[in-house]
C-alpha positions in Angstrom: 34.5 41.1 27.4 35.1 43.9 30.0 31.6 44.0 30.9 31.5 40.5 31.8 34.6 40.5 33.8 34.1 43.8 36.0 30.5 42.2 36.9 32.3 39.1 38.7 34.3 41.9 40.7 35.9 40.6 44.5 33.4 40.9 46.5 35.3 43.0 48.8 35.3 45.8 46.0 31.4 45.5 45.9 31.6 46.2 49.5 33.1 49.4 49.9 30.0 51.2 50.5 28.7 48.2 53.4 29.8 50.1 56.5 27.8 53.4 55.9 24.8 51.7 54.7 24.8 48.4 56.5 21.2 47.7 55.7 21.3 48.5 52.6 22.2 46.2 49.8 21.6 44.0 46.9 22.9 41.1 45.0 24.3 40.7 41.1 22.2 38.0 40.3 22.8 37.1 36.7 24.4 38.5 33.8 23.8 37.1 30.0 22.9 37.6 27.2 25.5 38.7 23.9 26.0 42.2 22.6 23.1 44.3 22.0 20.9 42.0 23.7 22.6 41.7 27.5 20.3 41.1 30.6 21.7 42.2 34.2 19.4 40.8 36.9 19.8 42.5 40.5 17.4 41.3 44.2 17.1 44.1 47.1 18.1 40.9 49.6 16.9 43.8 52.4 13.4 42.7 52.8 12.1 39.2 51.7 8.6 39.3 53.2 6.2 36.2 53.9 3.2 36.2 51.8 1.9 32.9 52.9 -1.9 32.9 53.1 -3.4 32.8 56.8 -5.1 29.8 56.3 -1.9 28.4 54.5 0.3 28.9 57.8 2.2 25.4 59.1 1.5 23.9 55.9 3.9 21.9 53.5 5.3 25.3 51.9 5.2 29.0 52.3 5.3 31.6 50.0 8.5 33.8 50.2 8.5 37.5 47.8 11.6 39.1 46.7 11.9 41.9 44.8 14.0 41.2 41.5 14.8 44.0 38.7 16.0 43.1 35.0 17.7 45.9 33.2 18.2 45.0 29.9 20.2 46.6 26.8 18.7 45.7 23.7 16.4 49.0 22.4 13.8 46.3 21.5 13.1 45.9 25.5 12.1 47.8 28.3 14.7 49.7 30.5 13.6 47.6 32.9 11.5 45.3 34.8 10.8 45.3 38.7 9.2 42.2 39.5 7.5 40.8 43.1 9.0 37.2 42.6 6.8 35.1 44.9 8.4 31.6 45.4 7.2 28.3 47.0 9.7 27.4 49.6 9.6 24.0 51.6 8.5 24.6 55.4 11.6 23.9 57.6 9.1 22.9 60.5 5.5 22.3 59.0 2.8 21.0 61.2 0.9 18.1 61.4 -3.1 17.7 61.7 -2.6 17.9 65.4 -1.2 20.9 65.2 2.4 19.4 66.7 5.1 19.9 64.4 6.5 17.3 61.8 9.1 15.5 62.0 11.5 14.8 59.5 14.3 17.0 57.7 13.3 19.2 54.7 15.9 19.7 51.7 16.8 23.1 51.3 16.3 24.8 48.1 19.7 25.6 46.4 20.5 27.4 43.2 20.4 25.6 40.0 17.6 23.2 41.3 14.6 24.4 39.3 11.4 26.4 41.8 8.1 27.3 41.6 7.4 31.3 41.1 5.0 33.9 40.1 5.2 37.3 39.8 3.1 39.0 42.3 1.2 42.3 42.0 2.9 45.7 42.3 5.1 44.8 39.6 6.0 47.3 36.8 8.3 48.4 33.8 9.9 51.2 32.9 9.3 51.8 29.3 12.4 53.1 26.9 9.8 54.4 24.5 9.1 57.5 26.8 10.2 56.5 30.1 6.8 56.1 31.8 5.9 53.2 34.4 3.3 50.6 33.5 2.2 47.8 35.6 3.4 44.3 35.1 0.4 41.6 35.5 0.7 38.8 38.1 0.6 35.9 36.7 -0.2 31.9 38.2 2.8 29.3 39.4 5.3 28.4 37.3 8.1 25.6 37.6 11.9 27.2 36.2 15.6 26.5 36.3 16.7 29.7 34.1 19.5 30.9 36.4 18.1 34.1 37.8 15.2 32.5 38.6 16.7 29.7 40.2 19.0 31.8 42.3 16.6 34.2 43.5 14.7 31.8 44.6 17.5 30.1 46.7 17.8 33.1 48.7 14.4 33.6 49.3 13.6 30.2 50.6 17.3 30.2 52.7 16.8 34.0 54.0 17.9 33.4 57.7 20.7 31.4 56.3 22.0 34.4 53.9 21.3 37.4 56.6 23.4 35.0 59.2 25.9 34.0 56.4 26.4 38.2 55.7 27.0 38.8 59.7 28.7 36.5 61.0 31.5 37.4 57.6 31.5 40.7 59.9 35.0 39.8 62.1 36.3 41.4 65.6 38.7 43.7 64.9 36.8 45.0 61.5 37.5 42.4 58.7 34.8 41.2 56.4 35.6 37.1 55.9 35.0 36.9 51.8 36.1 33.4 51.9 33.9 32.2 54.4 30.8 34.2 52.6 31.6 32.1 49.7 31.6 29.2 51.0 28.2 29.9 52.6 27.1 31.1 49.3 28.8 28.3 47.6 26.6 25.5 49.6 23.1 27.3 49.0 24.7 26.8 45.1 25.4 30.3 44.7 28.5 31.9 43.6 31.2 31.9 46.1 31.9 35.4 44.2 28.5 36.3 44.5 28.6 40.2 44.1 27.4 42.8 47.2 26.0 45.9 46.1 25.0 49.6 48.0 22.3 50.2 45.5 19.0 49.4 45.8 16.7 50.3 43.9 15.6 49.9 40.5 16.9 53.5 38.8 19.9 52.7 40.7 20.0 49.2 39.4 19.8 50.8 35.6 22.5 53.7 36.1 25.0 50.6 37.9 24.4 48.8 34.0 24.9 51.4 32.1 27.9 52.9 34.0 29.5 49.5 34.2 28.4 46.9 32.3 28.0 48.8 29.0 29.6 51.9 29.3 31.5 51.5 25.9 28.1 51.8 24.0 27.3 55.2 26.6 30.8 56.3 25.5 29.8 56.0 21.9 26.9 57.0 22.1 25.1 54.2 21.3 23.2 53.6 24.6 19.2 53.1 23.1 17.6 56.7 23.5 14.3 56.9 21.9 12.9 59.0 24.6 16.0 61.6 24.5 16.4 61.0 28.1 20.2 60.3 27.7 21.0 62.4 24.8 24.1 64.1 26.7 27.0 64.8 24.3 30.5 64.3 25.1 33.4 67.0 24.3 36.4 64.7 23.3 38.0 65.9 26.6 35.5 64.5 28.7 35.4 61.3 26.3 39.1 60.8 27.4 38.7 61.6 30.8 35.6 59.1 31.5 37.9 56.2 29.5 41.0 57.2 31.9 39.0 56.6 34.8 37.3 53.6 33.4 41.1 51.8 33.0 42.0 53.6 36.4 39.3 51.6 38.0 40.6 48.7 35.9 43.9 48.7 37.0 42.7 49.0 40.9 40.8 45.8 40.7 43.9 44.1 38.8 46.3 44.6 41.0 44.5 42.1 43.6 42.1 42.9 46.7 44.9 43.9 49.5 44.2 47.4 49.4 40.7 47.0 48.9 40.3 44.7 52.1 42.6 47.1 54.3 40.4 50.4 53.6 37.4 48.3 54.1 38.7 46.5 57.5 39.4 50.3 58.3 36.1 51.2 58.0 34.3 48.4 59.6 36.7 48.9 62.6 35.7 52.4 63.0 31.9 51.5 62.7 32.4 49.2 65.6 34.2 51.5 67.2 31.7 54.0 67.2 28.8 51.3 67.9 30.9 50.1 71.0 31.0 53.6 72.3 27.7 54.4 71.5 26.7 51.1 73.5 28.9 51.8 76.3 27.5 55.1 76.9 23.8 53.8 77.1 24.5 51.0 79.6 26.9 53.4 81.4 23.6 54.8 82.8 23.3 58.1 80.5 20.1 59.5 80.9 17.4 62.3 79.4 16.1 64.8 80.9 13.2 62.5 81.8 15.3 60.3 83.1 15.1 57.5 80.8 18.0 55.6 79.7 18.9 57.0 76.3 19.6 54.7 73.4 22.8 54.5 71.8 21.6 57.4 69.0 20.3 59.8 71.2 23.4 59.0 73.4 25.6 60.0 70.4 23.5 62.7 69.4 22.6 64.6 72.5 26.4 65.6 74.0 26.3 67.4 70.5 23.4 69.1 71.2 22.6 69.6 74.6 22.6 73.8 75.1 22.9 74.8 71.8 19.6 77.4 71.0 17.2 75.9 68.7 18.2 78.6 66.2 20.7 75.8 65.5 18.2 72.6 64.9 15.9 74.5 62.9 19.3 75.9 60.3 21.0 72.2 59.8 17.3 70.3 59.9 14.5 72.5 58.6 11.5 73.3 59.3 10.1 71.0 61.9 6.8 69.5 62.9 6.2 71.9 66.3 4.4 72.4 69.5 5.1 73.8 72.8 3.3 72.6 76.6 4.3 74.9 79.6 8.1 75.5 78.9 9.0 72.8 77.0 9.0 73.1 73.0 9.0 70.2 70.7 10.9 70.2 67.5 10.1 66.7 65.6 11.8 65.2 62.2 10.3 62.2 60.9 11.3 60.3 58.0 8.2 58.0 56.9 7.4 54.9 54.7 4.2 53.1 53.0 3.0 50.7 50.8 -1.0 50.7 50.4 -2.9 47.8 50.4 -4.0 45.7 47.5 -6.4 42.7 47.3 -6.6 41.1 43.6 -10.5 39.7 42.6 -11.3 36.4 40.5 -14.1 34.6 39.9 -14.1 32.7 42.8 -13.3 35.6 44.9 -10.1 37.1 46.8 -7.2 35.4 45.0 -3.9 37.1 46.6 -3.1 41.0 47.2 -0.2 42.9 49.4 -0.9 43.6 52.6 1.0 46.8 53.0 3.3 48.4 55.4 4.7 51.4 56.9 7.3 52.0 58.6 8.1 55.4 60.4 11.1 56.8 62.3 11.6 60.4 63.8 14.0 62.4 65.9 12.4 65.2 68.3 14.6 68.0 69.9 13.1 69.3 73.0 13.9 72.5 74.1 13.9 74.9 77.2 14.2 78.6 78.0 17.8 79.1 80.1 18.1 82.1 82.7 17.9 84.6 79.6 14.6 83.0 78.0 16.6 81.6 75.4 15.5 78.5 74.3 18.2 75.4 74.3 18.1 71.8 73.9 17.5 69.8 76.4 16.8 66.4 75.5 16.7 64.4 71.9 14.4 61.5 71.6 14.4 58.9 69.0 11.8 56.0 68.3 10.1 54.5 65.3 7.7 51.8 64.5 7.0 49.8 62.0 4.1 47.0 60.1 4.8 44.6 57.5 8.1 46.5 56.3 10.9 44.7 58.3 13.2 46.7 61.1 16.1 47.4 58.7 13.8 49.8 57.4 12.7 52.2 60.7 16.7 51.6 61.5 18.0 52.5 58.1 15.7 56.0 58.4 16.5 56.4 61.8 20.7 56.0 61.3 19.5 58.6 58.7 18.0 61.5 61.0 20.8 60.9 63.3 23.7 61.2 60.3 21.7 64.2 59.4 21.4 65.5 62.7 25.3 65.3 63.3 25.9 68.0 61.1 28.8 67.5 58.2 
């Protein structure tokens, strides 16, 4: 089935997208199911955050979360699923009743070994009927095997061993080491092929099924529509178009991975590159105008900037957030980030809850009046901060007030 063999795809070619958005990804976890009925089971791998219980902390287990999204094809199910997977993971150092930590070596969870989960609150589905969210319940522990399960659960319990396994796959000179990733993958009992994707989230997860895992059914127009979301008509023309790119994209990924792994060692050379010289600049003793030593975003960003009249910030950014003290004007940008609070009641009290997070990031041009009164920029200032969210977060919205701010 073409489905089923575009979905095991190199992993390189999964990967094309991993230099612009290098925290940013997910994994293929499962596909099954037969035709009509086919499950595809994706886990954003960005964040996997520790909902172990204070009291709990240094104990024989903690509780890992990862977010996991099932998109399904049959019209009889939901378009998808997004579910908090909370899994009990052995504690690599627990402590004893001293306090002092325990000895002895704790087995790893792997893949195929069967874990305990639950799905954890602030889970929902997307209904087909008319497209509108509803709220999964949680639910208590449970013991599984079923393959998704199973594999999600071995990357959440073995997370520093998959974000090292990722990196260190990241070579001098700009190559990404597939066969070593696999073989990582391979001993945590995932697939040494294990697929790397850019999307991340779950309307991104469905349009990645549709668009190639089932496009034949979109292409007859087939694809389950009782909401008439995806009622789009195709001309015969465009019909053939879509299927001569669909065996274009076929024939790429048949003709091996050399290509593939030369573009993509291109562009991981000339991320570097830039990072190196970005790095460089910022221990080479650049400086604001307040005489800090600039990090290596404002570095990049403020030889682009520094003179031009703030006429030019406010045309490629926008309005900004604004204030002026004395002769200096402030022109902030800030890309922000939350998740509210939520503590679930039982009989017997507080039983579990999400502690929430934000994260924020923003990018401030300050400006001054030159011999004319014009007013030019003078400094750029970047920062963020961050609770219960993770730093690939403030640095993924931060890389993306900088990409905005260095124009097209």
């Amino acid at each position: 089935m073409i489905a089923t063999r575009w979905l095991w795809m190199p992993l390189v070619a999964a990967l094309l997208l991993w230099p612009a958005q290098a925290w940013a990804f997910a994994v293929v976890l499962q596909y099954e199911g037969t035709a009509d009925d086919r499950i595809a089971y994706f886990a954003d791998v960005r964040v996997i955050a520790n909902r172990t219980p204070p009291a709990d902390v240094g104990g024989a287990h903690e509780i890992r979360e990862i977010d996991v999204t099932a998109v399904y094809e049959s019209a009889d199910k939901p378009e998808f699923v997004h579910m908090k997977l909370q899994f009990q993971c052995p504690n690599a150092a627990p402590l004893d009743k001293a306090g002092a930590r325990a000895g002895g070596r704790v087995p790893p969870v792997r893949a195929g070994d069967a874990v305990t989960f639950r799905i954890g609150p602030g889970s929902y589905q997307l209904r087909r009927a008319d497209l509108e969210t509803e709220p999964v319940a949680a639910t208590g522990w449970n013991s599984s095997a079923a393959p998704a399960l199973s594999r999600a659960g071995a990357i959440a319990c073995n997370h520093i061993a998959f974000d090292h396994a990722l990196h260190a796959a990241i070579k001098a000179g700009g190559t990404f080491d597939a066969g070593a990733f696999g073989k990582r993958m391979a001993a945590l009992g995932l697939p040494a092929d294990l697929p790397l994707l850019a999307e991340t989230l779950p309307s991104e997860f469905l349009a990645f099924s549709w668009e190639n895992f089932w496009w034949e059914k979109v292409l007859a127009g087939r694809r389950p529509d009782p909401s008439g979301k995806w009622a789009t008509p195709l001309s015969e023309a465009d019909r053939q178009a879509a299927m001569e790119k669909l065996k274009q994209k076929q024939r790429e990924l048949e003709t091996g991975t050399a290509s593939i792994q030369a573009g993509l060692g291109r562009d991981i050379a000339q991320l570097q590159a830039r990072m190196q010289a970005d790095t460089q600049a910022a221990r080479g003793g650049g400086r604001g105008a307040d005489g800090r030593t600039l990090t290596p975003l404002e570095s990049s960003l403020l030889p682009l900037w520094k003179g031009r009249p703030e006429q030019d910030v406010v045309a490629l950014m926008g309005n900004p957030q604004f204030h002026q003290a004395g002769d200096t004007r402030f022109l902030r940008y800030t890309q922000t980030w939350e998740r509210e609070a939520v503590t679930a009641y039982g009989s017997q009290g507080v039983v579990g809850g999400d502690a929430g997070g934000f994260a924020m990031c923003f990018l401030e041009f300050r400006t001054r009046p030159d011999a004319q009164g014009q007013w030019q920029v003078d400094d750029i200032l970047i920062r963020s901060d961050y609770e219960g969210a993770g730093l690939g977060r403030t640095r993924n919205m931060c890389e993306a007030l900088a990409r905005q701010a260095a124009g097209p």
